[in-house]
C-alpha positions as a Markdown table, in Angstrom:
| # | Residue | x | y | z |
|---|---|---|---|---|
| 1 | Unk | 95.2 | -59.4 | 15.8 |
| 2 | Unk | 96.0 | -57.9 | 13.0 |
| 3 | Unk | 94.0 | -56.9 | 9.5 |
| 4 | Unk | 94.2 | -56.7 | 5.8 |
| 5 | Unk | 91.3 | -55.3 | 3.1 |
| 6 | Unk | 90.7 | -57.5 | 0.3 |
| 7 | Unk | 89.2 | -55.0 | -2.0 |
| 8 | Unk | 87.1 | -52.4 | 0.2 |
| 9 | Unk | 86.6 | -55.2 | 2.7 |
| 10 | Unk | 88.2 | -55.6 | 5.8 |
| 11 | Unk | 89.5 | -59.4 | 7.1 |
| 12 | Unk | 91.3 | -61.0 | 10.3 |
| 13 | Unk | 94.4 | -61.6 | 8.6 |
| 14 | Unk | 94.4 | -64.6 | 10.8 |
| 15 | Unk | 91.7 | -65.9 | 8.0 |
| 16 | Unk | 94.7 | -66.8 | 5.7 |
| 17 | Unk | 92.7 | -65.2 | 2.8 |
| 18 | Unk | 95.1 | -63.1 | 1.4 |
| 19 | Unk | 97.4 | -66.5 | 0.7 |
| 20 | Unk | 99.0 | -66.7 | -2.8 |
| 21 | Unk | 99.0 | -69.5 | -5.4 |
| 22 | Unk | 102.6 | -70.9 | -5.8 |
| 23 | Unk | 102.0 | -70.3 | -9.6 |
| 24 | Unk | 100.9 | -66.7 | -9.1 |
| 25 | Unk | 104.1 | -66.0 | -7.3 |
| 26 | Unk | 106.3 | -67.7 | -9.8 |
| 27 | Unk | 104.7 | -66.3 | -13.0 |
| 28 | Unk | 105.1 | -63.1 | -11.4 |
| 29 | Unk | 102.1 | -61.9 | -13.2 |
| 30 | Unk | 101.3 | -59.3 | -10.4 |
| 31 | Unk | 101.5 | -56.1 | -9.7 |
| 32 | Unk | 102.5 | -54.1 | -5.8 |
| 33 | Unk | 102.4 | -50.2 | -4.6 |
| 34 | Unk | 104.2 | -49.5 | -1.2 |
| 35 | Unk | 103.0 | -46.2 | 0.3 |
| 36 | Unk | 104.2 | -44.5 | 3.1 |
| 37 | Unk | 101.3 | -43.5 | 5.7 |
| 38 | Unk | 102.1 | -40.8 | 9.0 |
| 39 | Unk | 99.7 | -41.1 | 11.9 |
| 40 | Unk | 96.9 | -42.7 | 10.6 |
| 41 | Unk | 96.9 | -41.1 | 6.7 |
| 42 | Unk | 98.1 | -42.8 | 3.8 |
| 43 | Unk | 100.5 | -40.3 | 1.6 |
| 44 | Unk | 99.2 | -39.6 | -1.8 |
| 45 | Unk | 97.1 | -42.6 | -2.0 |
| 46 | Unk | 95.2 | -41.2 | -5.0 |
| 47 | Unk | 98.3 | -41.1 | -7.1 |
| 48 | Unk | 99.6 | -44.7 | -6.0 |
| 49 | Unk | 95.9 | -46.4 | -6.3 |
| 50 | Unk | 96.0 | -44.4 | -10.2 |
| 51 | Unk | 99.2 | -46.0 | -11.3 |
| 52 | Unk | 98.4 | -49.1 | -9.6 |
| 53 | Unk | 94.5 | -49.2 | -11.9 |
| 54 | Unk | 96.5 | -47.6 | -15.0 |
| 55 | Unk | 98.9 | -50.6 | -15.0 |
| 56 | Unk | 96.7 | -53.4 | -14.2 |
| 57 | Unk | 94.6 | -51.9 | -17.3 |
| 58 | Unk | 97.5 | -51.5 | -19.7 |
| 59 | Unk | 99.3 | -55.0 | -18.5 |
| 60 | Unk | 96.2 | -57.0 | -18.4 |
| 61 | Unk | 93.2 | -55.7 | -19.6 |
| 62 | Unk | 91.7 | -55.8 | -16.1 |
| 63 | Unk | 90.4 | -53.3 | -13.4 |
| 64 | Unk | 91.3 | -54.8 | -9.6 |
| 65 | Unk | 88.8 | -53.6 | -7.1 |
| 66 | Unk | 91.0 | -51.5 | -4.8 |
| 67 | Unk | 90.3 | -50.0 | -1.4 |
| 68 | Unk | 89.4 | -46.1 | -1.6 |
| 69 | Unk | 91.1 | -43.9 | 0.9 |
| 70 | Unk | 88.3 | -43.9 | 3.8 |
| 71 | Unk | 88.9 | -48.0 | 3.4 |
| 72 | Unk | 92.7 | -47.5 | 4.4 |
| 73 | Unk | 92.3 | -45.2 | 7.0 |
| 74 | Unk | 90.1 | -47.5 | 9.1 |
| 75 | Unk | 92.5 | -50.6 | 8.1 |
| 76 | Unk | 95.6 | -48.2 | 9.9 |
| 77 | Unk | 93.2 | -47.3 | 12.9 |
| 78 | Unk | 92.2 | -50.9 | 13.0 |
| 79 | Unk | 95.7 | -52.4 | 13.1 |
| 80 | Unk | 96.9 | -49.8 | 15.8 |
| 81 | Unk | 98.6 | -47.6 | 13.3 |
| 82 | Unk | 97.0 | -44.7 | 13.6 |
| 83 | Unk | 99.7 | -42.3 | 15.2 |
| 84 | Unk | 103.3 | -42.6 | 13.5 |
| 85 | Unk | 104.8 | -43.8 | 10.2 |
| 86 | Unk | 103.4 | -47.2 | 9.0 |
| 87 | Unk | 103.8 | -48.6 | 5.9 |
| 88 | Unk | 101.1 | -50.3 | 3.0 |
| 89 | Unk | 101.5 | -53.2 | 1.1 |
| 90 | Unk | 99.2 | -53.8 | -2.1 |
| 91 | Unk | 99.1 | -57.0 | -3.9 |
| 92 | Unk | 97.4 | -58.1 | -6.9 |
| 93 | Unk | 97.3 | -61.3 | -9.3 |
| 94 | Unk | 96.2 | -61.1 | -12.1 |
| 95 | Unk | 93.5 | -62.4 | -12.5 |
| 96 | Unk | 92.0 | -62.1 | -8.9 |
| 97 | Unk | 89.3 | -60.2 | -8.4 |
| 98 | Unk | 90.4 | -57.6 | -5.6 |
| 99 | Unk | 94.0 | -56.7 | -4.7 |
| 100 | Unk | 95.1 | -57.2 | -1.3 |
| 101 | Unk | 96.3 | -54.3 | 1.3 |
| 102 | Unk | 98.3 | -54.3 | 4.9 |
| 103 | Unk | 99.9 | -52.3 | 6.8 |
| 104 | Unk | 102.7 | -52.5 | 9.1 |
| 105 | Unk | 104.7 | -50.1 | 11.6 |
| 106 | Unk | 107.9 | -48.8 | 9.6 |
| 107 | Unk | 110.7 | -47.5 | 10.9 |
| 108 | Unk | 112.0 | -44.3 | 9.5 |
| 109 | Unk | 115.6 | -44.3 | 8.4 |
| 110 | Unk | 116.6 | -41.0 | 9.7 |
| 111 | Unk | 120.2 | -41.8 | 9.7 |
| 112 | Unk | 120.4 | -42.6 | 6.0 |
| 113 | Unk | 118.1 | -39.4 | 5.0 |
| 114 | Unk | 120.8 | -37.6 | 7.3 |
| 115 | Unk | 124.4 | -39.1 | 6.1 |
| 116 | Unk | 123.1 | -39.9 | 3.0 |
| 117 | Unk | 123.3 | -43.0 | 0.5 |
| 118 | Unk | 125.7 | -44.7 | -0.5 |
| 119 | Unk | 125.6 | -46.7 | -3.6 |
| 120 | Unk | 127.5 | -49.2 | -6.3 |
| 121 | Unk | 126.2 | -49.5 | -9.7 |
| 122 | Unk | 125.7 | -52.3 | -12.0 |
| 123 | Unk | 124.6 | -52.8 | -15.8 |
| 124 | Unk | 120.7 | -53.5 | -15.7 |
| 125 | Unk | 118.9 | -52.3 | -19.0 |
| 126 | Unk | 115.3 | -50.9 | -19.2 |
| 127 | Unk | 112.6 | -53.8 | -20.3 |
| 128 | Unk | 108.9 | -53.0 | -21.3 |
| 129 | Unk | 108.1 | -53.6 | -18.0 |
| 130 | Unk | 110.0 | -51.0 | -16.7 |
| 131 | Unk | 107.0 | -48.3 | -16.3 |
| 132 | Unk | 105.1 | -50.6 | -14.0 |
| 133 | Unk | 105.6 | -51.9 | -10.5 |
| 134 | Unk | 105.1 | -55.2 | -11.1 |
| 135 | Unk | 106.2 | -58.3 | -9.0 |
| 136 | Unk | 108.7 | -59.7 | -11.8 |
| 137 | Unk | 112.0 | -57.7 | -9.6 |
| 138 | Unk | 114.0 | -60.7 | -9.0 |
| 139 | Unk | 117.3 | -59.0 | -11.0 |
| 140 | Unk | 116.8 | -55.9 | -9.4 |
| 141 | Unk | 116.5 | -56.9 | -6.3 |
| 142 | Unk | 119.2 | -59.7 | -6.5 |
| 143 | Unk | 121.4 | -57.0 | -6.8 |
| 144 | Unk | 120.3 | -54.9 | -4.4 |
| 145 | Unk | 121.1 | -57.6 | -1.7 |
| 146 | Unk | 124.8 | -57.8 | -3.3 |
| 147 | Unk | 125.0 | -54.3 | -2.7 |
| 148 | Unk | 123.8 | -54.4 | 0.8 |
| 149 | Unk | 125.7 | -57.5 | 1.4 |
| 150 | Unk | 128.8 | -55.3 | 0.0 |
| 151 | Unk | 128.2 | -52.4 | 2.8 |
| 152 | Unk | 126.6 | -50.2 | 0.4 |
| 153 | Unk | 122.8 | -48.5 | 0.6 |
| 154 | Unk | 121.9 | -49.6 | -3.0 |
| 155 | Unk | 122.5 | -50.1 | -6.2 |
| 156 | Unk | 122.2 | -48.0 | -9.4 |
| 157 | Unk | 121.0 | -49.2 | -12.7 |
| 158 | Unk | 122.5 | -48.2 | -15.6 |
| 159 | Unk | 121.5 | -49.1 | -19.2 |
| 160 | Unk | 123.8 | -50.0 | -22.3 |
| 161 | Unk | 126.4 | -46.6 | -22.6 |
| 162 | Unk | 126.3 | -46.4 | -19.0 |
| 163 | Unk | 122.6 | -44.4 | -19.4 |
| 164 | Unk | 121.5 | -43.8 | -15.6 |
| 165 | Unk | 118.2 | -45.3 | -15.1 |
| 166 | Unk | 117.1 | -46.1 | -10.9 |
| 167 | Unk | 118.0 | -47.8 | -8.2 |
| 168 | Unk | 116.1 | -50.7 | -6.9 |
| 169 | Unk | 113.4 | -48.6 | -4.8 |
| 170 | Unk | 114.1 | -45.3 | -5.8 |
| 171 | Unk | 114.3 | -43.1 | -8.3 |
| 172 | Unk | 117.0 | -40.5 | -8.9 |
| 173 | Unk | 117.5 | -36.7 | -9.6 |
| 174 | Unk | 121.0 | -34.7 | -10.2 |
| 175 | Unk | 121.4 | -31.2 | -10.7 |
| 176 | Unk | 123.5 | -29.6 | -13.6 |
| 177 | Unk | 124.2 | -26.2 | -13.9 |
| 178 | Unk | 121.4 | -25.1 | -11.5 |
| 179 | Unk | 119.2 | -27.3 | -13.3 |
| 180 | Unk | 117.4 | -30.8 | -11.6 |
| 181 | Unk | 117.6 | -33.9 | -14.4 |
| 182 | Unk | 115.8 | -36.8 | -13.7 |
| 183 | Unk | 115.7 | -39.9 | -15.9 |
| 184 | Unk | 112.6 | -40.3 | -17.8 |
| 185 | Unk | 110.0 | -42.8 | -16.8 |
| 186 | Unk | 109.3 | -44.4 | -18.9 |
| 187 | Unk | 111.2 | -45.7 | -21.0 |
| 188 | Unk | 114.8 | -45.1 | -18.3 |
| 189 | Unk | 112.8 | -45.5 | -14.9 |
| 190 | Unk | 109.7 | -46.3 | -13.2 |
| 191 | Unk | 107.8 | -43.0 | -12.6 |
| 192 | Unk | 107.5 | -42.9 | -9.3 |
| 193 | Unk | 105.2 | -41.0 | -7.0 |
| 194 | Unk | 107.4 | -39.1 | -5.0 |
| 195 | Unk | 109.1 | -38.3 | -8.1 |
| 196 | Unk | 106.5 | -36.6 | -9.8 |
| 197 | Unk | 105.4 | -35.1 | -5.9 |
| 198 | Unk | 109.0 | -33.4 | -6.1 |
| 199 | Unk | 109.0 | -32.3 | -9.9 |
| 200 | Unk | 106.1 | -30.1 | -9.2 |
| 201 | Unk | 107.5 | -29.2 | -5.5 |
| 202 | Unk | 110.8 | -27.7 | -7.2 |
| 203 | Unk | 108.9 | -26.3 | -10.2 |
| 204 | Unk | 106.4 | -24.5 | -8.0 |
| 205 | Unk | 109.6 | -22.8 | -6.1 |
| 206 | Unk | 111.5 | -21.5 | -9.0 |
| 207 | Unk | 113.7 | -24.9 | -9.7 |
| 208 | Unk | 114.1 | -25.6 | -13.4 |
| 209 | Unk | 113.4 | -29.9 | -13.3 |
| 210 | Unk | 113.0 | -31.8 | -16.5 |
| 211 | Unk | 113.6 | -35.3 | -17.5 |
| 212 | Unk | 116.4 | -35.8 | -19.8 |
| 213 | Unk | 119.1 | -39.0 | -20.5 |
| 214 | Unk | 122.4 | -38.3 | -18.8 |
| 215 | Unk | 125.4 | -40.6 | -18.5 |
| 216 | Unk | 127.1 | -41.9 | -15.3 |
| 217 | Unk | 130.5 | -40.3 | -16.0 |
| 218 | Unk | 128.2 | -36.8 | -16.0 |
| 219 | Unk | 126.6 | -37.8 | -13.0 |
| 220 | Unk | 129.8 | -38.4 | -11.1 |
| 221 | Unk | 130.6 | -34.8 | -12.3 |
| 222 | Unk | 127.7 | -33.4 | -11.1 |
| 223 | Unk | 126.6 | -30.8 | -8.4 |
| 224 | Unk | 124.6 | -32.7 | -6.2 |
| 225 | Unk | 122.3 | -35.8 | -6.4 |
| 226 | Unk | 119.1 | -37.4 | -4.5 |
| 227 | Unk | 117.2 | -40.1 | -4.4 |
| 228 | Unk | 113.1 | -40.3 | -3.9 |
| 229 | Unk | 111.6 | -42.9 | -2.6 |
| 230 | Unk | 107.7 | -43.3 | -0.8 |
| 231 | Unk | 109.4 | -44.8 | 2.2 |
| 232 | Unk | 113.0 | -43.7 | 2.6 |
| 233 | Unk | 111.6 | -40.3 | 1.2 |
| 234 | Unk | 114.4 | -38.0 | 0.0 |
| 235 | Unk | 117.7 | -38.9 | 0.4 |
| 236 | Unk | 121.2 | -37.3 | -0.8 |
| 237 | Unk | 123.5 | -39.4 | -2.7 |
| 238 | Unk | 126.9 | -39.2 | -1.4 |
| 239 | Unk | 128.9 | -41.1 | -2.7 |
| 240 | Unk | 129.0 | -44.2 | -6.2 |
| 241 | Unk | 131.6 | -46.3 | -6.2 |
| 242 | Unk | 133.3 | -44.7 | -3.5 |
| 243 | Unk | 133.6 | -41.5 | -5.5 |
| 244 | Unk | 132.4 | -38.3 | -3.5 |
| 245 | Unk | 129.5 | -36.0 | -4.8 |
| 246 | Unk | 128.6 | -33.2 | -3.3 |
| 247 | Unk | 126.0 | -32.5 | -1.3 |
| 248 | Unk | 122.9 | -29.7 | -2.9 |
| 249 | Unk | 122.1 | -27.3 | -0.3 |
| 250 | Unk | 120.3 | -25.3 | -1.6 |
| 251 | Unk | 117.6 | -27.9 | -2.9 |
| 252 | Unk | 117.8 | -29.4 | 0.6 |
| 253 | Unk | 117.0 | -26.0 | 2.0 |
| 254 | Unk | 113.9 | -26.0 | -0.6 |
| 255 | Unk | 112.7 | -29.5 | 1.2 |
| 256 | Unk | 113.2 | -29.0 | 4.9 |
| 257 | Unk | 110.7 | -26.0 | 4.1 |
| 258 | Unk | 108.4 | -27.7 | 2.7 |
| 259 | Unk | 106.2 | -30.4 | 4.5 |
| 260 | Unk | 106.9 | -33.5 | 2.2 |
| 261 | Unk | 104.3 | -36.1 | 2.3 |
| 262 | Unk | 106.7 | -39.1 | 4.0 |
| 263 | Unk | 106.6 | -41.0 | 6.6 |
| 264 | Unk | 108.1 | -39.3 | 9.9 |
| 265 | Unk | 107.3 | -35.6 | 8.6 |
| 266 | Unk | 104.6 | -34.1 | 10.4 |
């Protein structure tokens, strides 16, 4: 059987309480967070459940009862989750009372973290929405199924002037000169949580990271780029549009020392 909190309480999903309104879903006027979890422990919960309350407050005016940390943990151990990577799902519509969380075992993809990603790009501008993860992705994620459906690992948004912004679940990082540029979120990119995880990480070792605008003519000039992402967790970019880049050692020599908080680390 398996188990889902709605709020800080725990239901039989079997219940069918955590079903969805037809006109919640196609208003889109909802918000999601998808954490990574490693035997048993949700990865920086506190920072997903804070932009997931900060959002619902700007968007909506509203404050979703979430499940604290303690709530999660027994909803892994409960599922049968509680030793290797899982993954969470939290749900809220506005304007329901409690969001809704699950978990389910993930798969790691240690092939991709090891090749590296692969990715097209295509001409998506920033909207106000664009510092939120809300449940309004249908562009993005339209064309992120092209690009799959094209043999590639993802997509890249780009803004008007061909401004790199994201891809469709990650963000992205490039290093200049010895120096780590990532788009800034917001207005470019969504700020995600490993994102700001690895800002500090590289700061804390010496790395000069900032956010700053950069074009994808520079970036294909670049010395290296990554992606981050809660699930997929940090992943080399190897190629856009079929055009090499090359791969940053050194920063990948600064990760695979540190213990990164995603799933399949341990």
């Amino acid at each position: 059987m398996s188990f889902l909190l709605v709020g800080r309480r725990m239901w039989a999903e079997t219940r069918g309480i955590a079903r969805f309104r037809p006109q919640e879903v196609y208003q889109g006027l909802g918000l999601y967070e998808t954490v990574g979890c490693q035997d048993g422990q949700p990865l920086l919960w506190q920072a997903h459940a804070a932009r997931f309350s900060r959002s619902a407050q700007e968007l909506f005016a509203s404050s979703p009862e979430l499940a604290d940390e303690g709530a999660v943990r027994r909803l892994l151990l409960a599922c049968g989750l509680a030793s290797g990577p899982a993954a969470l799902r939290v749900v809220w519509f506005y304007p329901r009372r409690a969001a809704v969380v699950w978990a389910t075992r993930f798969s790691v993809p240690r092939t991709l973290r090891e090749r590296g990603a692969h990715l097209t790009t295509a001409l998506l501008p920033a909207h106000p929405l664009t510092p939120h993860k809300t449940t309004s992705v249908g562009p993005a994620q339209v064309l992120h199924r092209q690009a799959l459906a094209a043999g590639f690992d993802g997509v890249l948004f780009y803004a008007h002037e061909r401004v790199v912004r994201e891809t469709a679940t990650a963000n992205i990082f490039a290093v200049f000169d010895g120096e780590v540029l990532t788009p800034p979120a917001p207005p470019l990119a969504l700020p995600g949580v490993l994102r700001g995880y690895c800002m500090a990480f590289l700061r804390e070792r010496g790395w000069p990271v900032r956010e700053a605008r950069f074009h994808l003519d520079e970036l294909l000039a670049c010395g290296g780029a990554f992606l981050t992402s809660s699930l997929s967790g940090v992943v080399p970019v190897r190629a856009i549009n079929g055009q090499p880049l090359p791969f940053p050692a050194e920063l990948f020599k600064v990760f695979q020392g540190g213990n990164l908080p995603v799933p399949g680390n341990r």
